[in-house]
C-alpha positions, 0 to 999 in steps of 0.5 A, a space after each residue: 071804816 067811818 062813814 062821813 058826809 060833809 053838808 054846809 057849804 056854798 056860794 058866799 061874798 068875801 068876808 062872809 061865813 059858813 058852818 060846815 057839818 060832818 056826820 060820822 056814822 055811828 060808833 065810837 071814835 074816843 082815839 080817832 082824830 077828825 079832820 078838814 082838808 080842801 082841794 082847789 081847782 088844780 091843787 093838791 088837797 092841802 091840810 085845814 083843820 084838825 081835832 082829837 075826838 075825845 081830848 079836843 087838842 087842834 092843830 089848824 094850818 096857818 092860813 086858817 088860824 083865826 078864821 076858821 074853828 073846828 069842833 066836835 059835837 059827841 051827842 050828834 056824831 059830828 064835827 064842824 068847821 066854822 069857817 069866818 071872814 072867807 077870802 077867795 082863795 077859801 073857794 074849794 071843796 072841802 072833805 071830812 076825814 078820820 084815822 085812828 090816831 095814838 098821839 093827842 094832836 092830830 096829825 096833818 097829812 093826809 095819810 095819816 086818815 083812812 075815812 073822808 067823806 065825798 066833799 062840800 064845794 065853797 065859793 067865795 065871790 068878791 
């Protein structure tokens, strides 16, 4: 399994942004898919973001099309989701994940990765 660990959020007024950082542990990840999922207080983790490791194809939820960006930075292991106009309703935690994948868009349900990581909390004040 991949090592991952999520660094970059906190406590942030409505319409502000934040970088979110994952770092993979070392390794090669050319078929893997990388992904951003959150999880609300009472809610089921939901679907954010996602990226092919080496042919950068995303597939992003609709709630976060034009907001938020996810990348990959191959020199440093890692993957980042910027994260812009943030609305209440961003304020969760939000984990990085990665699965071996075969196809070029990443998948967005859960099971399809195998590796999260422990998770950085978001919250958005009005």
């Amino acid at each position: 399994q991949v090592q991952l660990v999520e660094s970059g959020g906190g406590l942030v007024q409505a319409g502000g942004s934040l970088r979110l950082s994952c770092a993979a542990s070392e390794g090669t990840f050319s078929n893997y898919a990388m992904g951003w999922f959150r999880q609300a207080p009472g809610k089921e983790r939901e679907f954010v973001a996602a990226i092919h490791w080496t042919f950068r194809f995303t597939t992003i939820a609709d709630s976060a099309k034009g907001r938020f960006t996810i990348s990959v930075d191959n020199a440093k292991n890692a993957v980042y989701l910027q994260v812009n106009n943030l609305k209440p309703e961003d304020t969760a935690i939000y984990y990085c994940a990665a699965g071996h994948t075969g196809t070029l868009a990443p998948s967005r349900s859960l099971g399809a990765y195998d590796s999260w990581g422990q998770g950085t909390q978001v919250t958005v004040s009005l």
